[in-house]
CHARMM-style PDB file with segment names, atoms N, HN, CA, C and O in Angstrom:
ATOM      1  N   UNK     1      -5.913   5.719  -5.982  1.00  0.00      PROA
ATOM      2  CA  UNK     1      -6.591   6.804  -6.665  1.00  0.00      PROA
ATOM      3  C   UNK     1      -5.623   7.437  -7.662  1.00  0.00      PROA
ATOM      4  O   UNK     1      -4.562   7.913  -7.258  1.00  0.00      PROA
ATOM      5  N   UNK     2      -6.016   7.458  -9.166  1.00  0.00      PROA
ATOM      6  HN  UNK     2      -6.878   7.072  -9.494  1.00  0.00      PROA
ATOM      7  CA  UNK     2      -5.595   8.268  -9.565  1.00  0.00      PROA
ATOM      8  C   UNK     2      -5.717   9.593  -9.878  1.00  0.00      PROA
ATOM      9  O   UNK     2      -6.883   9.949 -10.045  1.00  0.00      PROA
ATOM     10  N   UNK     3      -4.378  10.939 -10.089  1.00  0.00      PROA
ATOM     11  HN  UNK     3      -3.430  10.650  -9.954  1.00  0.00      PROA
ATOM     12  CA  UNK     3      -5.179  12.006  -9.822  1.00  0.00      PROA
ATOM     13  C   UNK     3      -4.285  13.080 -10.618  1.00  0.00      PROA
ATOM     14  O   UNK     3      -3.091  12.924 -10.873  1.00  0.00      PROA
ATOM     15  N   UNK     4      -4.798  13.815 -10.849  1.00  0.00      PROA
ATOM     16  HN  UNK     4      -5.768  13.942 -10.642  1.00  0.00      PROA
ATOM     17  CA  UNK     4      -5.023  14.751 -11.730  1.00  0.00      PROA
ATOM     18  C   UNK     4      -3.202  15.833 -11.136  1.00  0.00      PROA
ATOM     19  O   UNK     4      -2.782  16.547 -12.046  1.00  0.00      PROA
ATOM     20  N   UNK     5      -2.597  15.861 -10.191  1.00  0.00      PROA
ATOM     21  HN  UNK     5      -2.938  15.281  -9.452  1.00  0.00      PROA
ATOM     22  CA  UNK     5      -1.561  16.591  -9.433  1.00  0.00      PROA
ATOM     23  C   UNK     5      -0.863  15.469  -8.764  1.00  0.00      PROA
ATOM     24  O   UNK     5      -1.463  14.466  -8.377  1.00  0.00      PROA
ATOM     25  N   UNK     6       0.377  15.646  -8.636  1.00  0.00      PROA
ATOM     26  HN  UNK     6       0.864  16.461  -8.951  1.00  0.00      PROA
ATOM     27  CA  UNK     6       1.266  14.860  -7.150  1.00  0.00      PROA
ATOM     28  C   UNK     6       0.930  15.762  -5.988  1.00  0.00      PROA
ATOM     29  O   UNK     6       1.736  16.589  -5.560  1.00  0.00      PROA
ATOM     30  N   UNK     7      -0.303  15.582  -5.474  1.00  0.00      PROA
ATOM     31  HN  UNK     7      -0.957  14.911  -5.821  1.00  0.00      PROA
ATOM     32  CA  UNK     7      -1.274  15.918  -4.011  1.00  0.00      PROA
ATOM     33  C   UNK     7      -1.922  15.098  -3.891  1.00  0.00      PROA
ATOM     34  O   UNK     7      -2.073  14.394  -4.889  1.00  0.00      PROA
ATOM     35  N   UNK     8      -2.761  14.672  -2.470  1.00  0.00      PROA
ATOM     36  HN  UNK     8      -2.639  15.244  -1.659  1.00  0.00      PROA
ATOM     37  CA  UNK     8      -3.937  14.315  -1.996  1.00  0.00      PROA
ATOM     38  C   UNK     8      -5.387  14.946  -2.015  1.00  0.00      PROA
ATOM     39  O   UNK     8      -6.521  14.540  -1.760  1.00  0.00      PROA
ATOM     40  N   UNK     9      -4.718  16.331  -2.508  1.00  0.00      PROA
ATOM     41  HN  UNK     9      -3.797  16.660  -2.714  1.00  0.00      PROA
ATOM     42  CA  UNK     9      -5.781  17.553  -2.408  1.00  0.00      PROA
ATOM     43  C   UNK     9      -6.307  17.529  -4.141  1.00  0.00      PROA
ATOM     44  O   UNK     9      -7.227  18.295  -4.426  1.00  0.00      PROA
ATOM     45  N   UNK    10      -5.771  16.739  -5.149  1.00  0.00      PROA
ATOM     46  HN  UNK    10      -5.023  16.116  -4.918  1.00  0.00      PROA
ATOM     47  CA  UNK    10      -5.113  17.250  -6.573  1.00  0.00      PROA
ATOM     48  C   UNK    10      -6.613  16.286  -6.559  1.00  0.00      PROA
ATOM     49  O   UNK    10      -6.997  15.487  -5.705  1.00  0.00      PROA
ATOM     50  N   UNK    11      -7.259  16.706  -7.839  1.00  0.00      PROA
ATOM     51  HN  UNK    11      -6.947  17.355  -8.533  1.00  0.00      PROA
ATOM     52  CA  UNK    11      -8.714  16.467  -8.326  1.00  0.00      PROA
ATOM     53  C   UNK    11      -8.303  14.928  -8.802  1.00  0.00      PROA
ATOM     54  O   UNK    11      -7.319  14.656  -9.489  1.00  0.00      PROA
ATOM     55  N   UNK    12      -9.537  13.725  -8.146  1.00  0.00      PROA
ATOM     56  HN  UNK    12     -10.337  13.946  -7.588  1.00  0.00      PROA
ATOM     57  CA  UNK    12      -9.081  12.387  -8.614  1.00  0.00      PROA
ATOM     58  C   UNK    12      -9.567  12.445  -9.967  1.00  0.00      PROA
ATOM     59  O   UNK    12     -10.657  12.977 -10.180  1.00  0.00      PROA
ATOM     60  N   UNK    13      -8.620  11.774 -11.271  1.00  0.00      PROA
ATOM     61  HN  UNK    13      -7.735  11.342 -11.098  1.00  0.00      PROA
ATOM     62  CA  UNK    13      -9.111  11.510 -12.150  1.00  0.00      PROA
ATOM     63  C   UNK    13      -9.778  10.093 -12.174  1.00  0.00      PROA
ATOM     64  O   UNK    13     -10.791   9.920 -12.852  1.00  0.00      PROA
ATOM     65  N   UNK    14      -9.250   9.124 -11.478  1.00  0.00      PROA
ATOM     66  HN  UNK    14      -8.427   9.264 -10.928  1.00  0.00      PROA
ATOM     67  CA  UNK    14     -10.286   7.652 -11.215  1.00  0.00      PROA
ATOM     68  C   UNK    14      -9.782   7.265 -10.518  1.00  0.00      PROA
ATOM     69  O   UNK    14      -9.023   7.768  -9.690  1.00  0.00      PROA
ATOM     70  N   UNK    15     -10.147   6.094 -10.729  1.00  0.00      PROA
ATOM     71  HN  UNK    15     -10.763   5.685 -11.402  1.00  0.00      PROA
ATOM     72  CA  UNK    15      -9.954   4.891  -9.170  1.00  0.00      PROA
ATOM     73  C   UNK    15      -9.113   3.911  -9.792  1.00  0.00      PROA
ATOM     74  O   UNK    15      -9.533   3.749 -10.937  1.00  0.00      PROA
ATOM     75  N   UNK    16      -8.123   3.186  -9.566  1.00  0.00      PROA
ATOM     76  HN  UNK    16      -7.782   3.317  -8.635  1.00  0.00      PROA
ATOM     77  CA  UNK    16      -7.960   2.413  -9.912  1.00  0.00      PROA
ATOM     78  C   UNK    16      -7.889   0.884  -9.082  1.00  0.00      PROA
ATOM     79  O   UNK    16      -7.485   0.604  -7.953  1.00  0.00      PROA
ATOM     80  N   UNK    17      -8.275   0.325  -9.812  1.00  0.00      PROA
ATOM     81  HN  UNK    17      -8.603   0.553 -10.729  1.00  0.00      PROA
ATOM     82  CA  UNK    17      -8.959  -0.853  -9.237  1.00  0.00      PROA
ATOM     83  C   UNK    17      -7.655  -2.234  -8.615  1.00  0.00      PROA
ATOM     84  O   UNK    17      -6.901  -2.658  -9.491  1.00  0.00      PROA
ATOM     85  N   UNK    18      -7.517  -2.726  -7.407  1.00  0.00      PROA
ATOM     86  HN  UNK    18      -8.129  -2.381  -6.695  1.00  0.00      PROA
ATOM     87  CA  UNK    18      -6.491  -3.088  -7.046  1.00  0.00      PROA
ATOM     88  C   UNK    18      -5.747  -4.362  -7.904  1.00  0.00      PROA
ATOM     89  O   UNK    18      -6.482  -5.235  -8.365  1.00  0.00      PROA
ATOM     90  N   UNK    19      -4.741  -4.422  -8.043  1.00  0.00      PROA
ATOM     91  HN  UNK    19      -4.143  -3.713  -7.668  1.00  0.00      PROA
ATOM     92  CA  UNK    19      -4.179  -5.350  -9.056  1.00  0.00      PROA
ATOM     93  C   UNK    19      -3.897  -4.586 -10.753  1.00  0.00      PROA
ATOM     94  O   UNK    19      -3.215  -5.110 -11.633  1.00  0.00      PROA
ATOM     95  N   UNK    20      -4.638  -3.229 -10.865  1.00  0.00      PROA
ATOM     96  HN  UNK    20      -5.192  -2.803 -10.150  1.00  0.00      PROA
ATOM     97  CA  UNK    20      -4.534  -3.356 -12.033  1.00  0.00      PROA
ATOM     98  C   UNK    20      -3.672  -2.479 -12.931  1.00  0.00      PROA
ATOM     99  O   UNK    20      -3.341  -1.379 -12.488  1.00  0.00      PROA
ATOM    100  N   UNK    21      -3.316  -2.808 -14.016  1.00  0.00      PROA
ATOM    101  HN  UNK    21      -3.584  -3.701 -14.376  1.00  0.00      PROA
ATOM    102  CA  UNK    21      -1.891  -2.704 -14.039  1.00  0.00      PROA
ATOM    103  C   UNK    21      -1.893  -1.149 -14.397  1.00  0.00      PROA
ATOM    104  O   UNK    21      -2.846  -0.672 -15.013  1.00  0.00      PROA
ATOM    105  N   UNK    22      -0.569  -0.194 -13.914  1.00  0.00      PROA
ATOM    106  HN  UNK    22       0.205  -0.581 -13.414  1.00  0.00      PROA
ATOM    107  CA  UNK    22      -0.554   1.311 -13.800  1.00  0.00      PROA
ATOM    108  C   UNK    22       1.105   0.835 -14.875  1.00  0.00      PROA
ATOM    109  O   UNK    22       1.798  -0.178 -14.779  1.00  0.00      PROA
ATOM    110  N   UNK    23       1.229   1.800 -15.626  1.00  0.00      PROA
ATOM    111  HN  UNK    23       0.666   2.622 -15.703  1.00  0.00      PROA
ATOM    112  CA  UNK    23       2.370   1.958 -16.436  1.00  0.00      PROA
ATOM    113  C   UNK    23       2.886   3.112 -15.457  1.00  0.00      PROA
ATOM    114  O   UNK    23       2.254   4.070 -15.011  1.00  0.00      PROA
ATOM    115  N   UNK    24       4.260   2.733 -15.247  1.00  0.00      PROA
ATOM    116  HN  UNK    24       4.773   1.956 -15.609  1.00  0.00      PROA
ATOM    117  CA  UNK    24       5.504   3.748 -14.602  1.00  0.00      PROA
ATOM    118  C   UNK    24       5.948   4.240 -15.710  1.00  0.00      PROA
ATOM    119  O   UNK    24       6.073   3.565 -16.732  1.00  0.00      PROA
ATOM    120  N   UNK    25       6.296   5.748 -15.598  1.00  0.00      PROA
ATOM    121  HN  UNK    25       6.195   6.296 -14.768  1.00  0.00      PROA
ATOM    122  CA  UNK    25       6.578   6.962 -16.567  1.00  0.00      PROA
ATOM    123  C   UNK    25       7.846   7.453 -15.883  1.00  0.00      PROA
ATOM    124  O   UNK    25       8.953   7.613 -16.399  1.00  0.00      PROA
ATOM    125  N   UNK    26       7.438   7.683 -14.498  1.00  0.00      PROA
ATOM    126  HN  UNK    26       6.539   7.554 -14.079  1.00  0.00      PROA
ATOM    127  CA  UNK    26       8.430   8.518 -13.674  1.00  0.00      PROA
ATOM    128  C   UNK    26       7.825   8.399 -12.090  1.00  0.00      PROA
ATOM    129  O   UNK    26       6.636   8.310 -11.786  1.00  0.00      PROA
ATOM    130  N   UNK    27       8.775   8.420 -11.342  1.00  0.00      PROA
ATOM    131  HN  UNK    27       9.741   8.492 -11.589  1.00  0.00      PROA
ATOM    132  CA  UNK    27       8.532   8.461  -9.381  1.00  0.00      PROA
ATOM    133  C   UNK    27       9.698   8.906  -9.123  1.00  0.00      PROA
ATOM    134  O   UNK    27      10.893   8.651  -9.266  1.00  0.00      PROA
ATOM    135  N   UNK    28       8.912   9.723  -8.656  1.00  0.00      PROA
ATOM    136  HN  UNK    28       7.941   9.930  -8.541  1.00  0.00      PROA
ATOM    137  CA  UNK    28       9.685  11.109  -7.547  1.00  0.00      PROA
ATOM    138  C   UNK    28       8.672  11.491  -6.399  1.00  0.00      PROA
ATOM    139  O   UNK    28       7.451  11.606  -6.300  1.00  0.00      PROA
ATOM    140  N   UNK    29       9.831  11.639  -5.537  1.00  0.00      PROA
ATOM    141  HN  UNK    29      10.824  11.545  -5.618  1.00  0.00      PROA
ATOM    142  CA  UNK    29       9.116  12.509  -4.079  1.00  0.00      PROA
ATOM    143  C   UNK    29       7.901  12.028  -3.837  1.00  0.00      PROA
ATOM    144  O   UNK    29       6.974  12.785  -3.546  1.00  0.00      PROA
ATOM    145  N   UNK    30       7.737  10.545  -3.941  1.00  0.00      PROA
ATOM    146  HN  UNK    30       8.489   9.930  -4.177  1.00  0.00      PROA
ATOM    147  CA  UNK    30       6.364   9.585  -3.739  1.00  0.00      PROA
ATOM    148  C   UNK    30       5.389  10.142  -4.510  1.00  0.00      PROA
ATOM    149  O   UNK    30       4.354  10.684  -4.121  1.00  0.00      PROA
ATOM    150  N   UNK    31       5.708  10.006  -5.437  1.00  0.00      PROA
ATOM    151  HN  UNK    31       6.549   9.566  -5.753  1.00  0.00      PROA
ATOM    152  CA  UNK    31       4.581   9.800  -6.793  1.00  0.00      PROA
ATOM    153  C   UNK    31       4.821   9.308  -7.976  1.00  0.00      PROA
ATOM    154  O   UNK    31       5.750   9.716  -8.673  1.00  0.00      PROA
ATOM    155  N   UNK    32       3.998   8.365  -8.334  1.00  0.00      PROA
ATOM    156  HN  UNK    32       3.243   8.034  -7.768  1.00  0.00      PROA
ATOM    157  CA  UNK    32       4.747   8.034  -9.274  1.00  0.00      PROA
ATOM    158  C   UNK    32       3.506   8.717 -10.238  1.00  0.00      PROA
ATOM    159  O   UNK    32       2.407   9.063  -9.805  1.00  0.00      PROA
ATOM    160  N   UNK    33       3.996   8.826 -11.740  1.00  0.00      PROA
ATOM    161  HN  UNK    33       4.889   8.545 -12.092  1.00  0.00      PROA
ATOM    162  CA  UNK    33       3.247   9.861 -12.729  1.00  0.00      PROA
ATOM    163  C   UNK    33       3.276   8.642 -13.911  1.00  0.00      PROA
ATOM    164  O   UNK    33       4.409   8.263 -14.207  1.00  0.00      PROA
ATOM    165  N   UNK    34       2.106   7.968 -14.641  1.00  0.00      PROA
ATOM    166  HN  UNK    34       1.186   8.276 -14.401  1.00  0.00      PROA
ATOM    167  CA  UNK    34       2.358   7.146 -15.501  1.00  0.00      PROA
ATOM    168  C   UNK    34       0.620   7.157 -16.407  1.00  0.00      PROA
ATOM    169  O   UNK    34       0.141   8.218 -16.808  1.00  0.00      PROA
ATOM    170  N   UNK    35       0.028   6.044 -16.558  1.00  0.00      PROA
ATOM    171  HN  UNK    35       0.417   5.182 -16.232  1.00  0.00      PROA
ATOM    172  CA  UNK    35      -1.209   5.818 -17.083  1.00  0.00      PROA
ATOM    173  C   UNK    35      -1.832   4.320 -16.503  1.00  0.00      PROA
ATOM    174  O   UNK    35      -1.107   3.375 -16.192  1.00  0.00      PROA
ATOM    175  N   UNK    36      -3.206   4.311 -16.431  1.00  0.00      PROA
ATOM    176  HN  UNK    36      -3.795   5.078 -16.684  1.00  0.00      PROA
ATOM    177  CA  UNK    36      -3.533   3.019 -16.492  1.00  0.00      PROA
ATOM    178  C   UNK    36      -3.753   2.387 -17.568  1.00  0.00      PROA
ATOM    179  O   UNK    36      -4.466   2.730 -18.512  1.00  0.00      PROA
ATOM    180  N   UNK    37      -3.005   1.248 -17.404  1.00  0.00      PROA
ATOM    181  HN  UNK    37      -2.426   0.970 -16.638  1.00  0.00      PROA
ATOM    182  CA  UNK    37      -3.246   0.603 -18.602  1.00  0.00      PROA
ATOM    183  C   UNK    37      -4.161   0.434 -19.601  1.00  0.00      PROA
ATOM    184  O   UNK    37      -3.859   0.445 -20.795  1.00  0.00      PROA
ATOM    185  N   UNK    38      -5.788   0.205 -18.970  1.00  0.00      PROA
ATOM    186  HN  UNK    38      -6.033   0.196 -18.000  1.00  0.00      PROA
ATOM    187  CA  UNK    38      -6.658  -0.129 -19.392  1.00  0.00      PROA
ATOM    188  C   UNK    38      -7.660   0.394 -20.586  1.00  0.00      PROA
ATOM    189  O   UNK    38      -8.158  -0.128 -21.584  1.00  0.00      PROA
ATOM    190  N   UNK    39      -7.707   1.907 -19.871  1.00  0.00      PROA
ATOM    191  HN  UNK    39      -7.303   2.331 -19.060  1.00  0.00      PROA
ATOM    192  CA  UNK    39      -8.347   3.219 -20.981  1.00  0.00      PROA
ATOM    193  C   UNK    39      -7.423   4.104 -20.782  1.00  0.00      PROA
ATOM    194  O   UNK    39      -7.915   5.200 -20.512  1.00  0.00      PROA
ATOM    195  N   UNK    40      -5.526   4.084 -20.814  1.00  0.00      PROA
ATOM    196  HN  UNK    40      -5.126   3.194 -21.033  1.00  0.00      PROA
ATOM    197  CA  UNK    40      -4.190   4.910 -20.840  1.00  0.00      PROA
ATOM    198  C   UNK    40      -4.774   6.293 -20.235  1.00  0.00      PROA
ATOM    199  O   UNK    40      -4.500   7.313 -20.868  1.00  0.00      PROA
ATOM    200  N   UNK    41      -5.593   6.417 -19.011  1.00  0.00      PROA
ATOM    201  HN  UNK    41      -5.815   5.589 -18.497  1.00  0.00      PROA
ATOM    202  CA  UNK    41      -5.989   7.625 -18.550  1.00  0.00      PROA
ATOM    203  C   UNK    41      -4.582   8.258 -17.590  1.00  0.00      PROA
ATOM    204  O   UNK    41      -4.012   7.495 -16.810  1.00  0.00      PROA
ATOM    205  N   UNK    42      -4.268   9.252 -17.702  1.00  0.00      PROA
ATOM    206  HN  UNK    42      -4.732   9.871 -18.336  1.00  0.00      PROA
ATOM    207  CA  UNK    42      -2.781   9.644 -17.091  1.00  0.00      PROA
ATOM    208  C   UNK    42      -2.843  10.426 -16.017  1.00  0.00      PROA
ATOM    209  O   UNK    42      -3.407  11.514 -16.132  1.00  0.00      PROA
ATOM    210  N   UNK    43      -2.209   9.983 -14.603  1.00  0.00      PROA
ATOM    211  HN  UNK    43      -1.751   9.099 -14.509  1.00  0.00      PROA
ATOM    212  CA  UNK    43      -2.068  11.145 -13.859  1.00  0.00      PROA
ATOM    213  C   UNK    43      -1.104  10.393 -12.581  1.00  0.00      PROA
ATOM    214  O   UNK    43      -0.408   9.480 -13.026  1.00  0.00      PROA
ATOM    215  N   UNK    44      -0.994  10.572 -11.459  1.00  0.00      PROA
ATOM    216  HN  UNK    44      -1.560  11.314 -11.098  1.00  0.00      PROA
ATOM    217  CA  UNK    44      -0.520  10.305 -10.722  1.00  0.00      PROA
ATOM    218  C   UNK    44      -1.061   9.617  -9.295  1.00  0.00      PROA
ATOM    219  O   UNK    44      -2.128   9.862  -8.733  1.00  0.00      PROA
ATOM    220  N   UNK    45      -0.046   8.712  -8.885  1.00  0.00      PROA
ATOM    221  HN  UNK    45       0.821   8.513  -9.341  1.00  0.00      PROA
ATOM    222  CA  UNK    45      -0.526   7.488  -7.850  1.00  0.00      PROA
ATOM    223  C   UNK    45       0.539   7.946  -6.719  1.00  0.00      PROA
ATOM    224  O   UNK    45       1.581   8.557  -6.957  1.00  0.00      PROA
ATOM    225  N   UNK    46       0.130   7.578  -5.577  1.00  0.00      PROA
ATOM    226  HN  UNK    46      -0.716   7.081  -5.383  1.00  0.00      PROA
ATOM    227  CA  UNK    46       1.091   7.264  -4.779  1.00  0.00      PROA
ATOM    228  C   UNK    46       2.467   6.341  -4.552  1.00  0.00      PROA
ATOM    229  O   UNK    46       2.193   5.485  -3.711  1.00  0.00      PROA
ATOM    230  N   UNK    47       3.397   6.255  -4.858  1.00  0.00      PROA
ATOM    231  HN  UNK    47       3.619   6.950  -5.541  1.00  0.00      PROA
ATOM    232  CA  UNK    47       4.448   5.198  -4.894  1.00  0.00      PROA
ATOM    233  C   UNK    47       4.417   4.143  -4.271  1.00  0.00      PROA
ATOM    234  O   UNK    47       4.547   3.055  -4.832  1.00  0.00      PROA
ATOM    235  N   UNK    48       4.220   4.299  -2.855  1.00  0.00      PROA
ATOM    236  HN  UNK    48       4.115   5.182  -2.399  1.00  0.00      PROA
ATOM    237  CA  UNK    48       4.037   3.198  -1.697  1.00  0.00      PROA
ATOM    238  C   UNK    48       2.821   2.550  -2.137  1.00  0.00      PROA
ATOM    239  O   UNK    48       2.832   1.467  -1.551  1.00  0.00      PROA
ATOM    240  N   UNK    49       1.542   2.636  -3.011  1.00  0.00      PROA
ATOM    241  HN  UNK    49       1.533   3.515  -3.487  1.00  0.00      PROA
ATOM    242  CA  UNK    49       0.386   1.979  -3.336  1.00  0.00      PROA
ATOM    243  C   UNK    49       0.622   1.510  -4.551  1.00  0.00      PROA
ATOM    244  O   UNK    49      -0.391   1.207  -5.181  1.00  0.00      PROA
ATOM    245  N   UNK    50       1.730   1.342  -5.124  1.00  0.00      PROA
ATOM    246  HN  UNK    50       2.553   1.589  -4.612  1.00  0.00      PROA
ATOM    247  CA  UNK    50       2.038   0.414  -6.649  1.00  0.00      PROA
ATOM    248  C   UNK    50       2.853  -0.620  -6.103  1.00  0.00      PROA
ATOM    249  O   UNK    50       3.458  -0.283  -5.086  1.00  0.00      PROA
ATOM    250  N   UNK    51       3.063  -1.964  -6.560  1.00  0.00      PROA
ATOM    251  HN  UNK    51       2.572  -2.238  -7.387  1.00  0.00      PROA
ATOM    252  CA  UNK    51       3.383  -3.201  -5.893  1.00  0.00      PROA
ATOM    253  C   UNK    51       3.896  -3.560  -7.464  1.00  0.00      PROA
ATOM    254  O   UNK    51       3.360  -3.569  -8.571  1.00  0.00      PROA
ATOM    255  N   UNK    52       5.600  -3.925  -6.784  1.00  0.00      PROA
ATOM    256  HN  UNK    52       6.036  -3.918  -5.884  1.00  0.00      PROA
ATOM    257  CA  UNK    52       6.445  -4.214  -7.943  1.00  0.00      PROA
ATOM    258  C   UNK    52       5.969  -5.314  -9.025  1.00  0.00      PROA
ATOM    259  O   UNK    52       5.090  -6.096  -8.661  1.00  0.00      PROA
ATOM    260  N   UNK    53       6.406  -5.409 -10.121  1.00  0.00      PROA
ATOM    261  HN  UNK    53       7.119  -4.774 -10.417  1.00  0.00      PROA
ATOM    262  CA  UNK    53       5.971  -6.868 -11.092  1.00  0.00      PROA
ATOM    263  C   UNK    53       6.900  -7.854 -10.811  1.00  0.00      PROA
ATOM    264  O   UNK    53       7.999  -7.401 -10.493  1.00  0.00      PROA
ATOM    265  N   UNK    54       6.812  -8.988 -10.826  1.00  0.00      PROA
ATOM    266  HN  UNK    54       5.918  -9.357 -11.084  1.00  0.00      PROA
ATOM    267  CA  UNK    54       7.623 -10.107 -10.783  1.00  0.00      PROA
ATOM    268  C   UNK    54       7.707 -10.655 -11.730  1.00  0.00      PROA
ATOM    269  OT1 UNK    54       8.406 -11.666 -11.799  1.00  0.00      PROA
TER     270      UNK     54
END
């Protein structure tokens, strides 16, 4: 989920769909803060739910 605050409580701005690609900006204190790629909508993900690139 992406979301609008680094909370669980923080208003989702969308969903993002698994596999798809999230641009890293910054991660801290398990969040990482970036955009999705797709329509560059910006807010914040959980760290542990982004899966490195190879």
């Amino acid at each position: 989920m992406l979301r609008s605050n680094p909370s669980d409580a923080a208003a989702s701005v969308r969903e993002l769909a698994s596999g798809e690609a999230f641009r890293l900006l910054e991660d801290s204190l398990g969040w990482a803060w970036g955009y999705a790629e797709s329509d560059r909508r910006v807010g914040y993900v959980q760290s542990r739910a982004l899966s490195p690139v190879s």
